[in-house]
C-alpha positions, 0 to 999 in steps of 0.5 A: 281908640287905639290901644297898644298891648305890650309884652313887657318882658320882651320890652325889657329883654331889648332895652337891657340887650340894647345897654349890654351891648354897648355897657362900657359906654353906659358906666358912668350912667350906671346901667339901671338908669340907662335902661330906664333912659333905652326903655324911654327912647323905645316907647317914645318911639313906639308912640310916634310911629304907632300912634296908639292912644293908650297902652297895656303893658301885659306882664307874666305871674308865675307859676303859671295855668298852663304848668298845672294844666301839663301836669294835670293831663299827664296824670289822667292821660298817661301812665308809668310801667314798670318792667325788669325793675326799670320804670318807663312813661307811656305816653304819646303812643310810645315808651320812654325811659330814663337815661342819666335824667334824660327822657328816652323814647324806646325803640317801637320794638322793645316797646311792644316788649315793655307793653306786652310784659310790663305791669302799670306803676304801684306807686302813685303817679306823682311818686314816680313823676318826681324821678323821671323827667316828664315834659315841663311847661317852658322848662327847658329854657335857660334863665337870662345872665344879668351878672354883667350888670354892675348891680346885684341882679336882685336889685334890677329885677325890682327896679324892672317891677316898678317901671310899668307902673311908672310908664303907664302913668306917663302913656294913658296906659294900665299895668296888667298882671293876674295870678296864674296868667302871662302876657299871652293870656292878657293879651288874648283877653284884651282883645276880646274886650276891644272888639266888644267895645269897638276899639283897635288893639296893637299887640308889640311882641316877639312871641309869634304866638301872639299873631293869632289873635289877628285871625280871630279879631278884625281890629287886631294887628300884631307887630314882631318888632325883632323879625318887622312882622305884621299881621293883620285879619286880612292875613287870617288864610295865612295865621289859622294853618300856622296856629292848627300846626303848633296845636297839632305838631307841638311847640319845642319852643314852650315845651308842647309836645306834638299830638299823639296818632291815632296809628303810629309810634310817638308823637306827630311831628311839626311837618306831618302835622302840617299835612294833616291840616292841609288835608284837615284830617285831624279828626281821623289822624290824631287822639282827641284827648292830646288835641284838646290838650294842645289846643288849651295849650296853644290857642290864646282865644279866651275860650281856651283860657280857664275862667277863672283865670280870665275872671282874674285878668278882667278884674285886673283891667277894671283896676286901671292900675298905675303909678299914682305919684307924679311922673314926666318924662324927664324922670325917666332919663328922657330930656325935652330935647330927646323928646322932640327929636324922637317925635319925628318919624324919621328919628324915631325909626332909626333910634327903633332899628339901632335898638333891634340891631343884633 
């Protein structure tokens, strides 16, 4: 059996991307049933060029693991000081100020002042955590604007809820969602129980990070609809560097700081990082303890994922969640005539490449 993992919320960011691009098209329709009608033109699409037998659409519950996991080891790991009634971070081998809400690294120089004559924070370390701005997991990301919508976006956001439910219904699928978990953890999870059980798994999302798991499983192939990547366990030479990099290096983009250096002034950087991994030095070059960190932070391997939150996604799966009401394709703004023609590779590829389009 092949069985597609899909990250909704990359699903819906496309099919609400596709309708604002063309939403003064789309007024008359209203824009909530033209996403649902995009939505359905873009799995339809996928199931003819994909063949996948079943789906999973794998969704985020926040807050997630991964922030408490952040702040956690901030709070054993590193510490503020405080010197000429100014607080700083010490962290990843350097100092950090405070400057206007913006995180600073000091100079090494003044630096070795601050260590040398600075004493370690009275207050507790959350006291001082709440006026400093130490790293959050995916904090920097901006949210979406949905005020070109001509609905209240609180509105769309509950309709978006409830379309998972519904496609699952209509694609032998289940929805996935567990407390703490996102997509990625889902995803890392799903893997695992097809390759227990002998099946094939098709992961469709833009988030690179998801590549990894076709390293890990032979019956994993991930697809990057936005960039047309593909990944498969042949590719493993390839994806494990990759994966060793952002775990040694960072991740700017969820927020992950580089490792700090067992020698050297701050955290490693993406392209050192990867000079440590060609010449697999990391045991002598990098502090163990910001390496275990990263690595719970990056790997998607369900050993790197907290039990309970594994146990969590499990159950979830064995719920075999759907839409229990009955459900067509016709509902969903997909018409007999669109079906048919969408079943045709051809179409079903132009009517993918449109939707990518930027």
């Amino acid at each position: 059996m092949k069985i597609a993992v899909i990250d909704y919320s990359m699903l819906r960011h496309i099919s609400t991307w596709s309708v604002k691009k063309h939403q003064n098209m789309n007024a008359a329709e209203g824009h909530l049933n033209c996403i649902a009608q995009r939505m359905s033109e873009i799995l339809y699409s996928l199931k003819t060029i994909e063949k996948f037998d079943s789906c999973v659409f794998a969704l985020d519950s926040k807050p997630y693991w991964r922030d408490q996991e952040m702040a956690h080891f901030y709070k054993t790991n590193t510490q503020f000081i405080t010197h000429e009634d100014q607080t700083y971070w010490s962290a990843y081998g350097a100092i950090y100020a405070n400057e206007e809400g913006k995180r600073v690294r000091v100079k090494k120089k003044d630096a070795e002042i601050i260590l040398a004559e600075g004493i370690e924070s009275w207050e507790e370390f959350a006291k001082d955590a709440e006026d400093f701005p130490l790293p959050k997991y995916k904090g920097h990301r901006k949210p979406l604007d949905y005020s070109w919508l001509d609905c209240d976006p609180a509105k769309f956001f509950e309709f978006a809820a409830k379309l998972p439910l519904l496609y699952a219904k209509l694609l032998n699928g289940i929805v996935v969602e567990s407390k703490g978990a996102e997509a990625d953890d889902i995803a890392g999870v799903a893997c695992k129980r097809a390759a227990d059980r002998g099946n094939d798994i098709l992961l469709i999302s833009g988030d690179s990070d998801w590549a990894q798991l076709a390293a890990y499983y032979p019956n994993v192939t991930f697809y990057d609809p936005y960039r047309e990547k593909r990944f498969t366990h042949a590719d493993r030479a390839e994806l494990i560097p990759k994966i060793q990099t952002k775990i040694i290096g960072g991740d700017s983009g969820d927020g992950i700081i580089g490792c700090s250096q067992k020698s050297g002034y701050g955290p490693i950087g993406e392209t050192k990082a990867a000079q440590v991994v060609e010449a697999k030095a990391w045991d002598e070059k990098i502090e163990p303890n910001y390496l275990g960190h990263n690595k719970r932070m990056v790997r998607l391997h369900p050993d790197c994922i907290p039990f309970d939150i594994v146990a969590g996604i499990d159950a979830s799966i064995n719920a075999k969640v759907k839409s229990q009401q009955a459900i067509t394709w016709e509902d969903m703004n997909l018409t007999q005539s669109r079906m048919n023609e969408l079943e045709i590779s051809t179409k079903a590829e132009e009517l993918w490449n449109k939707v990518k389009e930027k």
